[in-house]
DSSP file (Angstrom, degrees, kcal/mol; ACC not computed):
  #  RESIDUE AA STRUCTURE BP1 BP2  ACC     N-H-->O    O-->H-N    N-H-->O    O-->H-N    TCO  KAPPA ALPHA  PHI   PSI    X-CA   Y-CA   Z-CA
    1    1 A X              0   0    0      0, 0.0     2,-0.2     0, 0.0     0, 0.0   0.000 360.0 360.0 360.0 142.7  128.0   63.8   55.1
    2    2 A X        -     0   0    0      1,-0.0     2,-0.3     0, 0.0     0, 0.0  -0.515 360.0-111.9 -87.0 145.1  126.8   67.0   56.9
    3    3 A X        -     0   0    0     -2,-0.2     2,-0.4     1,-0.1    -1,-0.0  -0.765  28.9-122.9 -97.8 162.4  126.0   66.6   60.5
    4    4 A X        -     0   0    0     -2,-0.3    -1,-0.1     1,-0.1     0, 0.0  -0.643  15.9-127.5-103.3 104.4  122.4   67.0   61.4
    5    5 A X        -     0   0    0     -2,-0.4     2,-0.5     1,-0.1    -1,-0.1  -0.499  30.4-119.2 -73.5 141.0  121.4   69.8   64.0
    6    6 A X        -     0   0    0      2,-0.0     3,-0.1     3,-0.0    -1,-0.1  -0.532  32.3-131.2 -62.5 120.1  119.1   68.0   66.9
    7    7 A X        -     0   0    0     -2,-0.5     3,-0.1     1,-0.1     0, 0.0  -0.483   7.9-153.6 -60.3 147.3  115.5   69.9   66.7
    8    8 A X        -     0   0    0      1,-0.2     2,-0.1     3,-0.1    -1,-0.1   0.478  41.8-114.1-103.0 -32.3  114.5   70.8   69.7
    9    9 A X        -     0   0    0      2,-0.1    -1,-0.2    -3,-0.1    -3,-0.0  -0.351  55.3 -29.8 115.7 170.5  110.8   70.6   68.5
   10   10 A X  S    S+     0   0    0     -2,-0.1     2,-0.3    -3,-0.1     0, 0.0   0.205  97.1  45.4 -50.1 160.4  108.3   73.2   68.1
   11   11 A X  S    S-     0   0    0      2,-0.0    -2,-0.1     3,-0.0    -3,-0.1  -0.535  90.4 -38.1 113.9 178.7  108.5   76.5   70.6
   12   12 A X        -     0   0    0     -2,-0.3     2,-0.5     1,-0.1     3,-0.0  -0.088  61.1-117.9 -53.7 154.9  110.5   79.0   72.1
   13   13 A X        -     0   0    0      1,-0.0     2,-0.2    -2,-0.0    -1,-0.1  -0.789  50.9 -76.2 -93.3 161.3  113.9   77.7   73.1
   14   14 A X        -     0   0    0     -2,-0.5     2,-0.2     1,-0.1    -1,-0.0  -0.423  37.3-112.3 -58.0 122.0  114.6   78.0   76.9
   15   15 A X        -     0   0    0     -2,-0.2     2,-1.0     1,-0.1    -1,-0.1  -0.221  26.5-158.2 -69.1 119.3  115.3   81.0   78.8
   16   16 A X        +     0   0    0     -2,-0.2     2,-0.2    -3,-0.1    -1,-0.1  -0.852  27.0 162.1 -89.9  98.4  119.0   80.6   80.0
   17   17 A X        -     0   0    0     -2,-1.0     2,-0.9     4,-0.0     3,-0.1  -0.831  45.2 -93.4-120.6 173.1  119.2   83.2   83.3
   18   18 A X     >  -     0   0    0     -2,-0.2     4,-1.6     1,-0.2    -2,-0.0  -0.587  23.2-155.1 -83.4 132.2  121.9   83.3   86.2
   19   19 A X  H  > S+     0   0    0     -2,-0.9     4,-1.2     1,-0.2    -1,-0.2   0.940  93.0  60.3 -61.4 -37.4  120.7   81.4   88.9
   20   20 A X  H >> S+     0   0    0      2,-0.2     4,-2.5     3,-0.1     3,-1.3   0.976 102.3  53.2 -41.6 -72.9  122.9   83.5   91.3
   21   21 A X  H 3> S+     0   0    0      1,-0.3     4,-1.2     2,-0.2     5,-0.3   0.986 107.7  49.6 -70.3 -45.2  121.0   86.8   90.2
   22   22 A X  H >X S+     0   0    0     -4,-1.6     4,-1.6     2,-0.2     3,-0.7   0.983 111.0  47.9 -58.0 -31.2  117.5   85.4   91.0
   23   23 A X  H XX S+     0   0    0     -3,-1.3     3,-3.1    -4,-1.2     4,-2.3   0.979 117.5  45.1 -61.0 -63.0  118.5   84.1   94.6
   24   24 A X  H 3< S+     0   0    0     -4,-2.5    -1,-0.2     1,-0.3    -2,-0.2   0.398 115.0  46.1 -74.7  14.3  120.0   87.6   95.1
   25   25 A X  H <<>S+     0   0    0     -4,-1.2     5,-0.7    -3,-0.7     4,-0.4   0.716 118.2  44.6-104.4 -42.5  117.0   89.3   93.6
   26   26 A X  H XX5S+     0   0    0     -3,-3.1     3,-3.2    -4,-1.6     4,-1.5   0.915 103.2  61.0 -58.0 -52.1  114.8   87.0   95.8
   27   27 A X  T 3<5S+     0   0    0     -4,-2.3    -1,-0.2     1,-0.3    -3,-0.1   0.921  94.0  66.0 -66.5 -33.3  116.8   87.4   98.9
   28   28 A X  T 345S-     0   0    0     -5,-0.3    -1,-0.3     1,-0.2    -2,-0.2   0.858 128.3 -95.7 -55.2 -18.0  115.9   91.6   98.8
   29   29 A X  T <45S+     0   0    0     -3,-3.2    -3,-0.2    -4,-0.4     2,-0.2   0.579  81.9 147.2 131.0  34.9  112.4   90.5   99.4
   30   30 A X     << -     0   0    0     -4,-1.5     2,-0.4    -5,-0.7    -1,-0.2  -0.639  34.2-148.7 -95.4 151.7  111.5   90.6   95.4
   31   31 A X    >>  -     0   0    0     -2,-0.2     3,-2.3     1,-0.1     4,-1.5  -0.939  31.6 -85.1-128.7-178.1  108.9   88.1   94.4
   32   32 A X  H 3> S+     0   0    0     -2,-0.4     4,-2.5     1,-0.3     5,-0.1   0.531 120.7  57.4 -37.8 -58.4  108.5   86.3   91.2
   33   33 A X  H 3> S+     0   0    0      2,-0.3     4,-1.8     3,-0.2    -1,-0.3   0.893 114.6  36.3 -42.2 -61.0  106.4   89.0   89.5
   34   34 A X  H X> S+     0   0    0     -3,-2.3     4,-1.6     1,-0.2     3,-1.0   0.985 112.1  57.9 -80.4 -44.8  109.0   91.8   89.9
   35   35 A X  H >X S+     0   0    0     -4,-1.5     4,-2.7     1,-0.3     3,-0.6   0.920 108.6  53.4 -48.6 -53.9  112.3   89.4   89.3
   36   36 A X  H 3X>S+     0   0    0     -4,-2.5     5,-1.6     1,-0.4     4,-0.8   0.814 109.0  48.9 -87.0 -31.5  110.6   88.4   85.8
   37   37 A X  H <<5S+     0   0    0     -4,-1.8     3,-0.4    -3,-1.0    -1,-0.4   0.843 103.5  49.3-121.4  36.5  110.4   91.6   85.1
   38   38 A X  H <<5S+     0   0    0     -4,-1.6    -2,-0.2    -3,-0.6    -3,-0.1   0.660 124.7  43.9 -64.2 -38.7  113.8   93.1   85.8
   39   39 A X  H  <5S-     0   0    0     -4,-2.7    -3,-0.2    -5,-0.4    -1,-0.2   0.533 111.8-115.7-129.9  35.5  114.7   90.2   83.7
   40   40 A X  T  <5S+     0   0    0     -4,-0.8     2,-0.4    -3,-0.4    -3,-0.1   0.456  74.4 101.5  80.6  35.4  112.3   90.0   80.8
   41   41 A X  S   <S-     0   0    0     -5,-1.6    -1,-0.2    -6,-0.3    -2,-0.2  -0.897  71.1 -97.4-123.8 149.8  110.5   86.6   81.6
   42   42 A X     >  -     0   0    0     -2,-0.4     4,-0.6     1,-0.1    -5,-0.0  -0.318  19.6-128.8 -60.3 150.1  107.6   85.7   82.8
   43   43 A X  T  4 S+     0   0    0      2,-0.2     4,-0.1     1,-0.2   -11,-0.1   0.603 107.3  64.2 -82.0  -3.4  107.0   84.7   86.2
   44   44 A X  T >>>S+     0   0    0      1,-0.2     4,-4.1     2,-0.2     3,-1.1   0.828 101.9  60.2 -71.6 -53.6  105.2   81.7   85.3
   45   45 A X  H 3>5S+     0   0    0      1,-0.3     4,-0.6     2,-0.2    -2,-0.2   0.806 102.9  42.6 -48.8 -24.8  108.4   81.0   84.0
   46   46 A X  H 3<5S+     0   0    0     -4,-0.6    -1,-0.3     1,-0.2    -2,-0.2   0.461 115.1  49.6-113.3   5.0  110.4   81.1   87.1
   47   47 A X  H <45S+     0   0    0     -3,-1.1    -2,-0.2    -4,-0.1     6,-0.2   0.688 113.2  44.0 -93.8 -20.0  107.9   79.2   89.3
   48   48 A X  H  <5S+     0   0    0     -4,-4.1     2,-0.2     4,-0.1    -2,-0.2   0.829  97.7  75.4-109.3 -17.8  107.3   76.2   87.0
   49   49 A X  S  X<S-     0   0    0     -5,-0.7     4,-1.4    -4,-0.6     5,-0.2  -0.721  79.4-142.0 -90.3 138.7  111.2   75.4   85.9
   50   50 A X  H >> S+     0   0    0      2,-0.2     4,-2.5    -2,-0.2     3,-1.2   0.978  89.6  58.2 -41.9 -66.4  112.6   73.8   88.8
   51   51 A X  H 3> S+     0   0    0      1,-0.3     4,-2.7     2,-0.2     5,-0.2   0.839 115.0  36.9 -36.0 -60.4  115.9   75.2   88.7
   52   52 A X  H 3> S+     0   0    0      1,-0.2     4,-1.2     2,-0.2    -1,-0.3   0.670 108.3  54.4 -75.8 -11.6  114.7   78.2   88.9
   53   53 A X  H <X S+     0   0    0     -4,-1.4     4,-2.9    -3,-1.2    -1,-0.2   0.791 103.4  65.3 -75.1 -41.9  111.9   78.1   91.0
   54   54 A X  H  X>S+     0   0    0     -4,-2.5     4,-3.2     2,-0.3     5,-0.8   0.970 103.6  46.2 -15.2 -92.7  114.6   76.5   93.6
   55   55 A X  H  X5S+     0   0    0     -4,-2.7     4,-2.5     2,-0.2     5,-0.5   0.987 110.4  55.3 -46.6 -57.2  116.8   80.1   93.7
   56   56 A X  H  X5S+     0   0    0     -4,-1.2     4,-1.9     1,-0.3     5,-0.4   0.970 111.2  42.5 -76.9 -46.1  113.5   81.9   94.2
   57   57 A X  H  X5S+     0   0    0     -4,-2.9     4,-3.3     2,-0.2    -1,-0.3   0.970 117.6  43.2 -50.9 -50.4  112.8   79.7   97.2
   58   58 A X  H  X5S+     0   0    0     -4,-3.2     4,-1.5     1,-0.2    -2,-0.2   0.771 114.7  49.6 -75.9 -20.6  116.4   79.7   98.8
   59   59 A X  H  X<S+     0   0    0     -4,-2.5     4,-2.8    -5,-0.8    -1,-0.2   0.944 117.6  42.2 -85.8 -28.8  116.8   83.8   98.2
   60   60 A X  H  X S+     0   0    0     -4,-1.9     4,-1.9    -5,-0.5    -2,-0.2   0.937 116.6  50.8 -76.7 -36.1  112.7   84.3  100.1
   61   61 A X  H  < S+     0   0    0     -4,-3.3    -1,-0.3    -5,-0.4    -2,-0.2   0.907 110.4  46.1 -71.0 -27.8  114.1   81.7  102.5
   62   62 A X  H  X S+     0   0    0     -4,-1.5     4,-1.1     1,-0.2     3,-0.4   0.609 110.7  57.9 -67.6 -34.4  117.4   84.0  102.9
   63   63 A X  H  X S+     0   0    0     -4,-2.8     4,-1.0     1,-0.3    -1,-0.2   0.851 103.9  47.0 -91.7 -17.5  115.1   86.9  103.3
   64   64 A X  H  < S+     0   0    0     -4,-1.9    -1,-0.3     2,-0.2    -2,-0.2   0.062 103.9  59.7 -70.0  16.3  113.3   85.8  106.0
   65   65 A X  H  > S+     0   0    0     -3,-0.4     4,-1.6     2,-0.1    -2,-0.2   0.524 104.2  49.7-108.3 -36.9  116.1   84.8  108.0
   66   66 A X  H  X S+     0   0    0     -4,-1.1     4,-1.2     2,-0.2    -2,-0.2   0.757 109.4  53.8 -76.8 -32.6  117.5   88.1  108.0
   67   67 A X  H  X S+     0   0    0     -4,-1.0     4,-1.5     2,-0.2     5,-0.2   0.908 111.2  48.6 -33.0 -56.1  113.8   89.7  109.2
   68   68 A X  H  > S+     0   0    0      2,-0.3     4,-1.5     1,-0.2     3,-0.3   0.923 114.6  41.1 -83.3 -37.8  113.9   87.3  111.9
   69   69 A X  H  X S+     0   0    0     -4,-1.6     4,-1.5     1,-0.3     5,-0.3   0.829 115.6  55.6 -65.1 -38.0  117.7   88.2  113.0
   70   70 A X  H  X S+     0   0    0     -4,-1.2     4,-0.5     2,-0.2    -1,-0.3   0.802 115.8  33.5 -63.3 -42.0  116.7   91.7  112.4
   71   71 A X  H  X S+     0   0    0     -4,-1.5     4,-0.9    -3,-0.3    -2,-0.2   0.491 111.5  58.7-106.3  -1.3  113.8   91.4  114.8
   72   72 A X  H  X S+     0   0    0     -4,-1.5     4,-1.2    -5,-0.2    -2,-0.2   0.809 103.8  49.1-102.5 -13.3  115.1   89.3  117.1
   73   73 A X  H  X S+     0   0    0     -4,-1.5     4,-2.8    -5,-0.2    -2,-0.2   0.853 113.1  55.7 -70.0 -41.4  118.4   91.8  118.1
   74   74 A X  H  <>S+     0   0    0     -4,-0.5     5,-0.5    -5,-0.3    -1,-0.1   0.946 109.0  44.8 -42.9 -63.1  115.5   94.5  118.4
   75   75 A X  H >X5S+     0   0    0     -4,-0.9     4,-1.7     1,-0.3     3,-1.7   0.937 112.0  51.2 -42.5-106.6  113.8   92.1  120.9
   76   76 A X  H 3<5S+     0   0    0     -4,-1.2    -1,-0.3     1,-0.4    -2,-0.2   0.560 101.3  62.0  -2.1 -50.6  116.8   91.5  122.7
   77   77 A X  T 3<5S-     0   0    0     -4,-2.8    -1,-0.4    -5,-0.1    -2,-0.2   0.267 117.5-110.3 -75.4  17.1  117.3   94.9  122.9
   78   78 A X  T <45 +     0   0    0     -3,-1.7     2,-1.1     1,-0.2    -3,-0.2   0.930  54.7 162.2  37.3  62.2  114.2   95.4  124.9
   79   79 A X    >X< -     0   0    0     -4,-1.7     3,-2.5    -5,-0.5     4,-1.1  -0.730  34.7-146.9-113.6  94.7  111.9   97.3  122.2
   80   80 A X  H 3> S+     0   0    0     -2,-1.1     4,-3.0     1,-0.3     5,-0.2   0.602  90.4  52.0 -32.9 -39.0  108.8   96.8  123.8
   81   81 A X  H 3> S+     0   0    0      1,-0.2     4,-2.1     2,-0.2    -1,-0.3   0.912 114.1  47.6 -77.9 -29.7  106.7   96.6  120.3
   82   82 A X  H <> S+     0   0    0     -3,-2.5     4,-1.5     1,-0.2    -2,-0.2   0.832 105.6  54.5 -77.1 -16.5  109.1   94.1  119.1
   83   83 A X  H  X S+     0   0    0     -4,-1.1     4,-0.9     1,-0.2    -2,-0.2   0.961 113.9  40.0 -70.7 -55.5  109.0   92.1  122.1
   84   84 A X  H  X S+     0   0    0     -4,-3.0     4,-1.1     2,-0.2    -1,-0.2   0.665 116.4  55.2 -92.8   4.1  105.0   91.5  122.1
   85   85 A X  H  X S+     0   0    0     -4,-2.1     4,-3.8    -5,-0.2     5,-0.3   0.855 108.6  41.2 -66.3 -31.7  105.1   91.1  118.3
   86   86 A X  H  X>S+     0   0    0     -4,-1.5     4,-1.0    -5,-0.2     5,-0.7   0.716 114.7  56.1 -82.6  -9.4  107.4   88.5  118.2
   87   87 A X  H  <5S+     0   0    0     -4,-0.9     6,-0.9     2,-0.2    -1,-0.2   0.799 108.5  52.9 -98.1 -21.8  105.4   86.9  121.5
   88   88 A X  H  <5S+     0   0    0     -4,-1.1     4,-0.5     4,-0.2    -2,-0.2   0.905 118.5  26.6 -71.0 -39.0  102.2   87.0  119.4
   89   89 A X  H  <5S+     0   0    0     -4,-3.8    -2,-0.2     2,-0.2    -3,-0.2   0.706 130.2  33.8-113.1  10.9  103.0   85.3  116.5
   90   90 A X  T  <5S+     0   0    0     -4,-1.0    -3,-0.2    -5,-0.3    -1,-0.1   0.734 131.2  32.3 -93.4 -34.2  105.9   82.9  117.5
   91   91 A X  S   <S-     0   0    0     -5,-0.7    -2,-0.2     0, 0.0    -4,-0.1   0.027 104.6-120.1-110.3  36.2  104.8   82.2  120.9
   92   92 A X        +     0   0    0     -4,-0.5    -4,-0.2     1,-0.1     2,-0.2   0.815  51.9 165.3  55.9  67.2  100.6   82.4  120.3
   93   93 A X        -     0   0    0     -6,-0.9     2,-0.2    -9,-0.1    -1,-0.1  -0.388  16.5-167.5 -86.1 171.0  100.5   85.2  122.9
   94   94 A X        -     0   0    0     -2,-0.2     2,-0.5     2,-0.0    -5,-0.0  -0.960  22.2-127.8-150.0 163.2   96.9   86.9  122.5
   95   95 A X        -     0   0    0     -2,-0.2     2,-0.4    -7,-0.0    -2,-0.0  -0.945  31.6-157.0-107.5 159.0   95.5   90.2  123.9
   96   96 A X        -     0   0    0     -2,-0.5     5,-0.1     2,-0.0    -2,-0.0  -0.896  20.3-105.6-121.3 140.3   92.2   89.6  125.7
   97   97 A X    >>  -     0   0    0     -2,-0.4     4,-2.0     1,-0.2     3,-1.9  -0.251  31.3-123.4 -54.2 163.9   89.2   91.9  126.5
   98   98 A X  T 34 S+     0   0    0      1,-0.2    -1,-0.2     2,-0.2    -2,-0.0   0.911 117.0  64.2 -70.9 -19.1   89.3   92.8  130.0
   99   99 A X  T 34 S+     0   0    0      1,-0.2    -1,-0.2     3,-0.0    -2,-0.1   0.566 110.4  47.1 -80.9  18.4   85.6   91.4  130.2
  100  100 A X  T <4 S+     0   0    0     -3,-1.9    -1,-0.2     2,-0.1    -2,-0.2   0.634  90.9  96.6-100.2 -35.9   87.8   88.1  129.2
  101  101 A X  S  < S-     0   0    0     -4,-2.0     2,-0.1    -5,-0.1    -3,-0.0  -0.220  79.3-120.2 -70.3 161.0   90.5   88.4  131.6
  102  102 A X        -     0   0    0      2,-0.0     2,-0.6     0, 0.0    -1,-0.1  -0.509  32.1-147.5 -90.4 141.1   90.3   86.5  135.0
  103  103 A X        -     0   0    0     -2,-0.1     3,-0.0     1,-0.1     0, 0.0  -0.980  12.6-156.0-122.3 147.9   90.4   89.0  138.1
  104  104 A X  S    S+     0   0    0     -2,-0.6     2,-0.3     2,-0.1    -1,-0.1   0.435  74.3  27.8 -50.6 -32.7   91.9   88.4  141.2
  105  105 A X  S    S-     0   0    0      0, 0.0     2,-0.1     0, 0.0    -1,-0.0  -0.985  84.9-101.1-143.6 149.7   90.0   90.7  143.6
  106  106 A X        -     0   0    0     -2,-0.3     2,-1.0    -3,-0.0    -2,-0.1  -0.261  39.6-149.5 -32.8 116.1   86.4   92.3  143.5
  107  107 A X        -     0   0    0     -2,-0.1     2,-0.4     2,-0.0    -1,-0.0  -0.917   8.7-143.5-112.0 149.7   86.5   96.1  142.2
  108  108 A X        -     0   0    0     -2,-1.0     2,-0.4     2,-0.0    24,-0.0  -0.939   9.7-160.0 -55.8  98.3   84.1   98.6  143.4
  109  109 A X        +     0   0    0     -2,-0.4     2,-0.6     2,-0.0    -2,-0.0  -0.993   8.3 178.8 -60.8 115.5   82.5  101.4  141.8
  110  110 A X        -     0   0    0     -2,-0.4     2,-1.1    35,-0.1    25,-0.0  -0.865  13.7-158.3-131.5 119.6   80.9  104.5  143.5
  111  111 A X        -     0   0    0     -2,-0.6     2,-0.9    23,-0.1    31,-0.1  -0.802  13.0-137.7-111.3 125.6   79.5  106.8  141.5
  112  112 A X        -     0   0    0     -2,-1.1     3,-0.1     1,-0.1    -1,-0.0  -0.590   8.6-153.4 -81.8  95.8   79.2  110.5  143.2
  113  113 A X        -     0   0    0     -2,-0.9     2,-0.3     1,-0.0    -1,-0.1   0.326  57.3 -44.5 -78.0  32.8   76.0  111.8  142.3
  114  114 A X  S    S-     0   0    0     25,-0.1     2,-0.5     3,-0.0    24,-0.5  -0.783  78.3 -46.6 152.0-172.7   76.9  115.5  142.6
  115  115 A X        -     0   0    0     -2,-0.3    25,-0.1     1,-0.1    24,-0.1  -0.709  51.4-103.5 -82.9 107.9   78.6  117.8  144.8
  116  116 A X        -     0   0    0     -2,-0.5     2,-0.4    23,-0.4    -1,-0.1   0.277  42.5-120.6 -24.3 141.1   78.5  118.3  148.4
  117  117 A X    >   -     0   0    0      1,-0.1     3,-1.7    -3,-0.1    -1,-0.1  -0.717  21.4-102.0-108.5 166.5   76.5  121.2  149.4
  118  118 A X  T 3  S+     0   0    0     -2,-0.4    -1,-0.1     1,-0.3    -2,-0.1   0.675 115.0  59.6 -39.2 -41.9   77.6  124.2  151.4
  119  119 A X  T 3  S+     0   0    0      1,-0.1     2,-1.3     2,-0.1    -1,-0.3   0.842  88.4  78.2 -81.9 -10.7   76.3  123.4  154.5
  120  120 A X    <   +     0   0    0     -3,-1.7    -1,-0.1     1,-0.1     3,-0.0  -0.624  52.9 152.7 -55.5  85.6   78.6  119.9  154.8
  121  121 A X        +     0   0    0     -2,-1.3     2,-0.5     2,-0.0    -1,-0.1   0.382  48.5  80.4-112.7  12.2   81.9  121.6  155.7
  122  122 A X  S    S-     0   0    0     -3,-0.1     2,-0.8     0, 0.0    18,-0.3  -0.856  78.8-129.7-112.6 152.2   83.0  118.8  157.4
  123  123 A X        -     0   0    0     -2,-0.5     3,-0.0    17,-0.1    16,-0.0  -0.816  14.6-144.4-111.7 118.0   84.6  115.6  155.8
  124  124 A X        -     0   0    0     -2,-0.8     2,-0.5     1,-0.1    20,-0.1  -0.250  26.9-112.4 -56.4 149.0   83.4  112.3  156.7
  125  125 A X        -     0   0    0      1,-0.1    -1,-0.1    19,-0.0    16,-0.1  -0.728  40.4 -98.9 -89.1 140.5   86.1  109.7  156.9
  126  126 A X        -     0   0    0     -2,-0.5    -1,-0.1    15,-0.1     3,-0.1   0.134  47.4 -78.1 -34.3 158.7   85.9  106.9  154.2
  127  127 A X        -     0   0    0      4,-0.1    -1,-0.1     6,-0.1     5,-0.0  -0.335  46.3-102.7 -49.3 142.3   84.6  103.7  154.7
  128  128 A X        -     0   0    0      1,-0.1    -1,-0.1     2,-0.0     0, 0.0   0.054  51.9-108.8 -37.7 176.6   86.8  100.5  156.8
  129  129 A X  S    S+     0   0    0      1,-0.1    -1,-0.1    -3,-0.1    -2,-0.0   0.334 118.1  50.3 -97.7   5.2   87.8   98.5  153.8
  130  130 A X  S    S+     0   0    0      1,-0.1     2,-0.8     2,-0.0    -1,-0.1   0.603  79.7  97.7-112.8   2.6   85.6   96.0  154.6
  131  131 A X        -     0   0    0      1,-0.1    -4,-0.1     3,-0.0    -1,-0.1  -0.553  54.4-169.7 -75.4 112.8   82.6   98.0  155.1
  132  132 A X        +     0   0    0     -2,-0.8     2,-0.2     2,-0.1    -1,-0.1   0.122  48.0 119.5-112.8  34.2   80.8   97.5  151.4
  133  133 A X        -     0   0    0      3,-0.0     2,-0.3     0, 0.0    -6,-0.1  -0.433  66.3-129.8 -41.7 123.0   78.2  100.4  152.2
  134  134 A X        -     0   0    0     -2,-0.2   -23,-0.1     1,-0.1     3,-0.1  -0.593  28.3 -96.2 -73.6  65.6   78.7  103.2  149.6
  135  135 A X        -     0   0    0     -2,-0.3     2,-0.2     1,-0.1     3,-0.1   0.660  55.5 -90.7  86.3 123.2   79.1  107.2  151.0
  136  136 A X    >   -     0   0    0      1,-0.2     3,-2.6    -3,-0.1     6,-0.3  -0.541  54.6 -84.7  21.2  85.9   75.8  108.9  150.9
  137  137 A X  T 3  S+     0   0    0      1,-0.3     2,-0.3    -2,-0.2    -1,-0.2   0.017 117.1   5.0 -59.9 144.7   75.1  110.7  147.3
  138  138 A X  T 3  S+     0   0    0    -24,-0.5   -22,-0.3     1,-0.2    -1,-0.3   0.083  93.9 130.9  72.1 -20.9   76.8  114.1  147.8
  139  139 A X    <   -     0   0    0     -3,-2.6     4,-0.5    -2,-0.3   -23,-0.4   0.008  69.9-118.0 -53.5 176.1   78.3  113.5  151.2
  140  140 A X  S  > S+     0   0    0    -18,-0.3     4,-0.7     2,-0.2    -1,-0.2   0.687 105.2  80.8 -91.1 -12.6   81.9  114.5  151.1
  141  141 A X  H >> S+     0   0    0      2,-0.2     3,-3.8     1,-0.2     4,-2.3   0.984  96.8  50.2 -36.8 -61.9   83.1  110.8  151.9
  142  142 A X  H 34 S+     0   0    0      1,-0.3    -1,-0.2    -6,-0.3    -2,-0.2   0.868 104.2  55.8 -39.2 -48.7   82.5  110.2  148.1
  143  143 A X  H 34 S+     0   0    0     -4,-0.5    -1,-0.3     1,-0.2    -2,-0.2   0.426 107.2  47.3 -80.0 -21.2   84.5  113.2  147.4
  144  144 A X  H <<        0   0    0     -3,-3.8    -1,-0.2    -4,-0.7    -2,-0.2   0.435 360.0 360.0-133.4 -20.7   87.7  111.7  149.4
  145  145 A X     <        0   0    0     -4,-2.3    -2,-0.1    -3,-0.1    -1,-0.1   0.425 360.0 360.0 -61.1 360.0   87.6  108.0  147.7
């Protein structure tokens, strides 16, 4: 009596790939899309079978661990852009407008409406610092503030 081959039942048979070359496809930063097709499946295919879905997770996780090692010797190294990226999105750093930031002291403004005229050749001395009086328009006071 002949033996029987088992049917596998209607369909396609099952894509046999190395699990090794998806990780190491993953881990260069490839996703799903391009890895399927360098190796002539669909990408549906390599998210919905575990196994493979599995490698593609451990190689993305492998490439983001070498980003972060990569940007954190950078940091370390005091490279200023890397330093307040990595403090915005790991530590919630934020920038704020200045009309958000808190100030410490009162500022001033004086705005000099034009230029002293010829016959002012002498220079008034600035205001005390507590004197909160502005300069005369034109005087030379403005002019030395």
């Amino acid at each position: 009596m002949a033996k029987r081959k088992k049917k596998r039942g209607p369909g396609r048979p099952r894509v046999k790939l190395d699990l090794a070359i998806i990780e190491r496809l993953a881990a260069r930063g490839n996703g799903a899309e391009v890895i399927g097709e360098i190796l002539d499946v669909d990408r549906r295919t390599l998210e919905r079978r575990p196994d493979f879905s599995r490698a593609l997770k451990r190689g993305a996780a492998r490439a983001n661990l070498k980003l972060c090692n990569l940007q954190w010797k950078l940091a370390t190294r005091l490279n200023p852009a890397m330093l307040i990226f990595l403090g915005k999105n790991r530590l919630g750093q934020r920038d704020r407008p200045l009309d958000e930031a808190p100030l410490d002291r009162e500022v001033r403004v004086f705005v000099d409406q034009g230029w002293p005229s010829k016959s002012e050749s002498s220079i008034t001395p600035a205001p005390a610092s507590g004197d909160s009086t502005p300069p005369a328009p034109g005087s030379s006071a403005s002019l030395v503030q």
